[in-house]
ZADO-1210 file (C-alpha; in nm, 4 decimals, padded with zeros to 6 digits):
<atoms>
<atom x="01.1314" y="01.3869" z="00.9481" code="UNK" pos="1"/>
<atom x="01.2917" y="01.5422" z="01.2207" code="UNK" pos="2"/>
<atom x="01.0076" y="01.5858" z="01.5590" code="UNK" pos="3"/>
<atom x="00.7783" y="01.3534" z="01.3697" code="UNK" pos="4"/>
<atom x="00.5780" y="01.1529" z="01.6502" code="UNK" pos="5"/>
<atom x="00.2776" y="00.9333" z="01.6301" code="UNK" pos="6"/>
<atom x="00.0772" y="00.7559" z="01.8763" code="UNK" pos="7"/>
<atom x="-00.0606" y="00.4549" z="01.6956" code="UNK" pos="8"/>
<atom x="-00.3327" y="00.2686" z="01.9153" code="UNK" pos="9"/>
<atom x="-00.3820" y="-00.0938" z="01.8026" code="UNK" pos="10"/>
<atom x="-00.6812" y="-00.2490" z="01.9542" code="UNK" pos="11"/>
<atom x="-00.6655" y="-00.6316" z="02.0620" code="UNK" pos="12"/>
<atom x="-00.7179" y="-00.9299" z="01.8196" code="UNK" pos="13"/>
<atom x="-00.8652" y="-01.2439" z="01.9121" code="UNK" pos="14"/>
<atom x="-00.8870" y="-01.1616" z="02.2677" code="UNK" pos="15"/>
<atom x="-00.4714" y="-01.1189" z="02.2549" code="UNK" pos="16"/>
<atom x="-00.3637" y="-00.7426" z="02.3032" code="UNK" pos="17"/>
<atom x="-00.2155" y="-00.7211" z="01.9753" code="UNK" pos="18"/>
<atom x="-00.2863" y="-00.7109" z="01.6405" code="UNK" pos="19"/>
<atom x="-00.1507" y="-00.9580" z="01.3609" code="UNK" pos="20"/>
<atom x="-00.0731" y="-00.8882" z="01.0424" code="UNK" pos="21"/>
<atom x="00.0124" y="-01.2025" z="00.8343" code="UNK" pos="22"/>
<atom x="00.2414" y="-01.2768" z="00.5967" code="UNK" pos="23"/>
<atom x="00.2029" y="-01.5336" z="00.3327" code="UNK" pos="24"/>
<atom x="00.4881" y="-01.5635" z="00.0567" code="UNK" pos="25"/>
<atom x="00.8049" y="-01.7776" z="00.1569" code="UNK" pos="26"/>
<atom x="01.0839" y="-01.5402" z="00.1975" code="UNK" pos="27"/>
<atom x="00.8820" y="-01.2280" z="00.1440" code="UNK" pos="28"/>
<atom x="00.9998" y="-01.0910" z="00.4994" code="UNK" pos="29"/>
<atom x="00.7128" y="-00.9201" z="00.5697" code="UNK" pos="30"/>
<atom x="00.7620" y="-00.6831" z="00.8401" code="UNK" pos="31"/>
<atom x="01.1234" y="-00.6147" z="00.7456" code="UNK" pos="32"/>
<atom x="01.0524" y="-00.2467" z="00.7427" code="UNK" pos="33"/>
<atom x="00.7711" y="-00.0445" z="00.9283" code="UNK" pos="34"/>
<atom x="00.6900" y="00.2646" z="00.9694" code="UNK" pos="35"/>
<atom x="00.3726" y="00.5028" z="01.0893" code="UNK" pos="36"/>
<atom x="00.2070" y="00.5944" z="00.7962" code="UNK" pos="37"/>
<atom x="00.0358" y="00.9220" z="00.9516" code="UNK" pos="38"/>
<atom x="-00.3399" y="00.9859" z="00.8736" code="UNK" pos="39"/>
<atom x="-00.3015" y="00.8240" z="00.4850" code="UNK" pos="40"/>
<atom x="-00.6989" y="00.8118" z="00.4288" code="UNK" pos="41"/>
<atom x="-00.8145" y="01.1255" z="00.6121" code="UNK" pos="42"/>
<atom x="-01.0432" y="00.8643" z="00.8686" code="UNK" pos="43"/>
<atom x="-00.8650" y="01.1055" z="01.1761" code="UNK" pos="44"/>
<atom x="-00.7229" y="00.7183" z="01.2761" code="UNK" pos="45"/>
<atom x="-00.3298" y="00.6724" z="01.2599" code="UNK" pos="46"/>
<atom x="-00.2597" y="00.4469" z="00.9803" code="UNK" pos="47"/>
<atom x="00.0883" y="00.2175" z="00.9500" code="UNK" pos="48"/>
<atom x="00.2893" y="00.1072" z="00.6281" code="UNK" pos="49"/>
<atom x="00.4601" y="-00.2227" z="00.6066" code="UNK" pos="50"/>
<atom x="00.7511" y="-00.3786" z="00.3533" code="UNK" pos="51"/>
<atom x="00.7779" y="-00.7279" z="00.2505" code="UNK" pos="52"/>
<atom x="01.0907" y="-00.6680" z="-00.0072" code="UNK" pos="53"/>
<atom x="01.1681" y="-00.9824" z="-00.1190" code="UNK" pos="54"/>
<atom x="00.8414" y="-01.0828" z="-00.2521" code="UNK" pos="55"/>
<atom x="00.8058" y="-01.1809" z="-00.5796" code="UNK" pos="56"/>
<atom x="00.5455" y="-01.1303" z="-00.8458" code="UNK" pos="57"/>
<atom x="00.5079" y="-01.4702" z="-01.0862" code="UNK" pos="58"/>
<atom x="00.8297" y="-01.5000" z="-01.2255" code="UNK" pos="59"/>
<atom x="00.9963" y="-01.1880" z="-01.1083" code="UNK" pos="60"/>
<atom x="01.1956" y="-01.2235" z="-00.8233" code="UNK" pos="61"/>
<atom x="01.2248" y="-00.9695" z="-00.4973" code="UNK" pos="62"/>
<atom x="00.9918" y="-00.7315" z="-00.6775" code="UNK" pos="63"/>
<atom x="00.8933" y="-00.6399" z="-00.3108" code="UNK" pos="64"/>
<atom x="00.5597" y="-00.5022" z="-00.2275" code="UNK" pos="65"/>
<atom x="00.4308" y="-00.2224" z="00.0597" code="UNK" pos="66"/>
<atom x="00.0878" y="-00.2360" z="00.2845" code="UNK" pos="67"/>
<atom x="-00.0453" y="00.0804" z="00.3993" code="UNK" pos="68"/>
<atom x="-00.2806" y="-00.0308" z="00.6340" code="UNK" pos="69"/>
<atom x="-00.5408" y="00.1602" z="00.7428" code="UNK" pos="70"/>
<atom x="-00.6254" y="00.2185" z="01.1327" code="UNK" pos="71"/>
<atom x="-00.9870" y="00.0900" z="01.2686" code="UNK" pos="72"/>
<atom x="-01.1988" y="00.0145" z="01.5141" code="UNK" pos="73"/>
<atom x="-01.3058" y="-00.2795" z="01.4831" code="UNK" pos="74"/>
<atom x="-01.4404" y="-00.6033" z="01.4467" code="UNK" pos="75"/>
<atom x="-01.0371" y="-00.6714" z="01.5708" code="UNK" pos="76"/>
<atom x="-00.9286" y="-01.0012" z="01.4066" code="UNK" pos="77"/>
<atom x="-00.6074" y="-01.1080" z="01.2131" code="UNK" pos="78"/>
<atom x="-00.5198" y="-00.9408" z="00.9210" code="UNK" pos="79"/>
<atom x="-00.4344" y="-01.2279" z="00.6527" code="UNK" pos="80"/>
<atom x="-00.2276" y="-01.0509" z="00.3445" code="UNK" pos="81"/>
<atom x="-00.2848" y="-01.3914" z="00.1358" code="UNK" pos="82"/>
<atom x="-00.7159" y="-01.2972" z="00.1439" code="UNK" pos="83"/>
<atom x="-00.6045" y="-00.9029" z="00.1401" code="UNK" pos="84"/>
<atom x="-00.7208" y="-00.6532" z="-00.1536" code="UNK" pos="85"/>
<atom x="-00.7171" y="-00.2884" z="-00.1361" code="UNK" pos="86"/>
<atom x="-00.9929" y="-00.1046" z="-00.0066" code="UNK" pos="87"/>
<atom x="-01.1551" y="-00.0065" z="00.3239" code="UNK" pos="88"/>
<atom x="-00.8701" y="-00.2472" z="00.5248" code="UNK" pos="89"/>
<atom x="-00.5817" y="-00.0742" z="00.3338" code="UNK" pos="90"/>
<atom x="-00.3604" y="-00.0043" z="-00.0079" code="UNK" pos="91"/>
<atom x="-00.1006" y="-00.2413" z="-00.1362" code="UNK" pos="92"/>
<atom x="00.1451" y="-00.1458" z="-00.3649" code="UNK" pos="93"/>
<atom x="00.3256" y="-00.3760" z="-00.5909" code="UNK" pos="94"/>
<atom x="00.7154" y="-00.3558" z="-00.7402" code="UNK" pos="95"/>
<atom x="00.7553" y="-00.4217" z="-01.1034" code="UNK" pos="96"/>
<atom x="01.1122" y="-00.4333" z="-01.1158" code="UNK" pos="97"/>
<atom x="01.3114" y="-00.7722" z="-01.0453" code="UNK" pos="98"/>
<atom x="01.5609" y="-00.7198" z="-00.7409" code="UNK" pos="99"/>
<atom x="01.3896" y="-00.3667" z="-00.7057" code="UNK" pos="100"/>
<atom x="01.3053" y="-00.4549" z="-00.3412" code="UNK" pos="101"/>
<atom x="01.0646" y="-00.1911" z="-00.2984" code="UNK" pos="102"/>
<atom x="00.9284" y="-00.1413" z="00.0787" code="UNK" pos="103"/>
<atom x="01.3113" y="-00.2018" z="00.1630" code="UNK" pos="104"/>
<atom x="01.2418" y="00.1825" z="00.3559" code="UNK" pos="105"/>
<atom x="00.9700" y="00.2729" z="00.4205" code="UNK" pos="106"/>
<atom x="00.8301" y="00.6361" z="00.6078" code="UNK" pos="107"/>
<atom x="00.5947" y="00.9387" z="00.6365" code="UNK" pos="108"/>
<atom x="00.6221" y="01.1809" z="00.4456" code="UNK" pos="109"/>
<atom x="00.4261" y="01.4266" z="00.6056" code="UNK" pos="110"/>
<atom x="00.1800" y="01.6503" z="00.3950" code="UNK" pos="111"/>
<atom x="00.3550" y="01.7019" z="00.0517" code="UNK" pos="112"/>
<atom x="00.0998" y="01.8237" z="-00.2007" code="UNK" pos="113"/>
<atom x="-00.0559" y="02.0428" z="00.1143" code="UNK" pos="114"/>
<atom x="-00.4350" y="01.8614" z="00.1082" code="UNK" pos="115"/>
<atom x="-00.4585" y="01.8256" z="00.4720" code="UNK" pos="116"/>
<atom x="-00.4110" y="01.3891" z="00.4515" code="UNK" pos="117"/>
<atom x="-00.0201" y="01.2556" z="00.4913" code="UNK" pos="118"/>
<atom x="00.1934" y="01.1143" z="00.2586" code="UNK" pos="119"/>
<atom x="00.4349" y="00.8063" z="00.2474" code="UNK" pos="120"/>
<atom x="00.7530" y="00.7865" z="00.0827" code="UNK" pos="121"/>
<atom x="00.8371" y="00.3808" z="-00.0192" code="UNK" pos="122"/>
<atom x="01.2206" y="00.3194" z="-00.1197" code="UNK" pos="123"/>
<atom x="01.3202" y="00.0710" z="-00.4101" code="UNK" pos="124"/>
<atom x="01.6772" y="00.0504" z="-00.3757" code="UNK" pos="125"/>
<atom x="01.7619" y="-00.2087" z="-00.6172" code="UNK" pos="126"/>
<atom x="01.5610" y="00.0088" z="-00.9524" code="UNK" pos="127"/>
<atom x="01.7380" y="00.0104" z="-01.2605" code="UNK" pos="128"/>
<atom x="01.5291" y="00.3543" z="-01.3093" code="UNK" pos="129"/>
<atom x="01.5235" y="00.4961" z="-01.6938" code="UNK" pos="130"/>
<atom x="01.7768" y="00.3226" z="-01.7544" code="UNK" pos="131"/>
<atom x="02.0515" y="00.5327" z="-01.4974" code="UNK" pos="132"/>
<atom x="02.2367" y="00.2172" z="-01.4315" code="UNK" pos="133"/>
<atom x="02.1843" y="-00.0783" z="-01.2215" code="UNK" pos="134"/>
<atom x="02.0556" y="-00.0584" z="-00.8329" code="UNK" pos="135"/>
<atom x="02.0550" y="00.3478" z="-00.8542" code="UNK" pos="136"/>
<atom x="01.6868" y="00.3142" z="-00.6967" code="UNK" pos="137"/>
<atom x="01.4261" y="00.5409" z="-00.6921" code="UNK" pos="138"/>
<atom x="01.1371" y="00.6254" z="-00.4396" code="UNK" pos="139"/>
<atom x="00.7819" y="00.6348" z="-00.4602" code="UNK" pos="140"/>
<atom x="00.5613" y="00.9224" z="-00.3211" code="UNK" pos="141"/>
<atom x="00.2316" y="00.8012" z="-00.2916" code="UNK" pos="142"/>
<atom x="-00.0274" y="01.0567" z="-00.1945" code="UNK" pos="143"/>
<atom x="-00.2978" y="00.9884" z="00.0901" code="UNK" pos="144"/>
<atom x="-00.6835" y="01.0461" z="-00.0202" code="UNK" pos="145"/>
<atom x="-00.9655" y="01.0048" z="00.1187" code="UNK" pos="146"/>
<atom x="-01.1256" y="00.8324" z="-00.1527" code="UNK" pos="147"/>
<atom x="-01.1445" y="00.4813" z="-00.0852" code="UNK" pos="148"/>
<atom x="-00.9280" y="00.2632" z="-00.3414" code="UNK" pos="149"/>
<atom x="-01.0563" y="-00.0266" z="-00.5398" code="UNK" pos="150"/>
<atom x="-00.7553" y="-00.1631" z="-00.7408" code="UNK" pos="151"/>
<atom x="-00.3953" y="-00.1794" z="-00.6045" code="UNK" pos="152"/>
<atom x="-00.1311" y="00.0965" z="-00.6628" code="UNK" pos="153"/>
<atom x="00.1212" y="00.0156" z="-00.9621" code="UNK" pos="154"/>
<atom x="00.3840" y="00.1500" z="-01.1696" code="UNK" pos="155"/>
<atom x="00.2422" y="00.2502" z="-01.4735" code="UNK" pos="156"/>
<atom x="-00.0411" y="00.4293" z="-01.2775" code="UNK" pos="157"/>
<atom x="00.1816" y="00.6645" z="-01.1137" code="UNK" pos="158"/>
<atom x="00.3738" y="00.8015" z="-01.4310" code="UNK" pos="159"/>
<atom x="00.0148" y="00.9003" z="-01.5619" code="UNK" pos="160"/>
<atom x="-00.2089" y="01.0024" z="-01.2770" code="UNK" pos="161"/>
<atom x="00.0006" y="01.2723" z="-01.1307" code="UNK" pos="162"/>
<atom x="-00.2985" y="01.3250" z="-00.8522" code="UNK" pos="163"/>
<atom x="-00.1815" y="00.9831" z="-00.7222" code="UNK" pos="164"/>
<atom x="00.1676" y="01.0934" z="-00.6331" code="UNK" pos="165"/>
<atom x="00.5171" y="01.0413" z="-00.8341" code="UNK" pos="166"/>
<atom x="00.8740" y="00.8528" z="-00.8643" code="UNK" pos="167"/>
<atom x="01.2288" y="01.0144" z="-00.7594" code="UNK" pos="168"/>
</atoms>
């Protein structure tokens, strides 16, 4: 989005002046793709979205899986993804689809559906979507709230809960 600028202000973590995020799957390249994620839960804190998009899920390889990660202020320690589940720390948002890759891109979206909280568009390049071929890909819109999550995002939830966002 053309003019788009953030200023994302990460506090320090364990006495470092940085914050870690950490990866846990073997080959999952977390951190592959990055991206501000605008104001996703409406907290008036800038918020970040990462890609890992060669993770797999059991059996199914390079599903790949997104973080939205929710800005803070503190306690400031590591953020371990293998202890992570969605709530007040952040959203995570699982692929379905072997060799769909999602979080391979990643950005903001802006506002899409006009309620005042940003959006995030996640790419899954490698999606055999509706059956239009192999690797045509699709992307995810995923709509900020400021309702605080309790269960991750997935597939099926976004073809019926319209509110949530949708697929391209």
């Amino acid at each position: 989005l053309g003019g788009l600028t953030m200023n994302l202000h990460l506090p320090p973590s364990s006495g470092d002046n940085f914050l870690r995020i950490l990866g846990y799957e073997h080959d999952s390249r977390l951190g592959k793709t990055v991206s501000p994620a605008g104001d996703f839960n409406g907290d008036g804190r800038s918020d970040i979205v990462i890609g890992a998009p060669y993770a797999d899920k059991g059996l199914t390889i390079d599903v790949g899986v997104a973080y939205i990660i929710f800005g803070f202020s503190g306690p400031y320690v590591d953020l371990d993804l293998e202890t992570f589940t969605t709530g007040v720390r952040g959203v995570k948002i699982e692929g379905w689809q072997n060799s769909g890759f999602l979080g391979l891109a990643l950005c903001a979206m802006g506002d899409l559906n006009q309620d005042g909280i940003s959006d995030v568009g996640i790419g899954m390049p490698g999606s055999s979507a509706d059956g239009r071929g192999d690797e045509t890909g699709e992307v995810l819109i995923i709509f900020g709230s400021t309702s605080i999550r309790i269960s991750d995002i997935n597939y099926s939830e976004l073809l019926v809960t319209p509110s949530l966002g949708y697929r391209i």
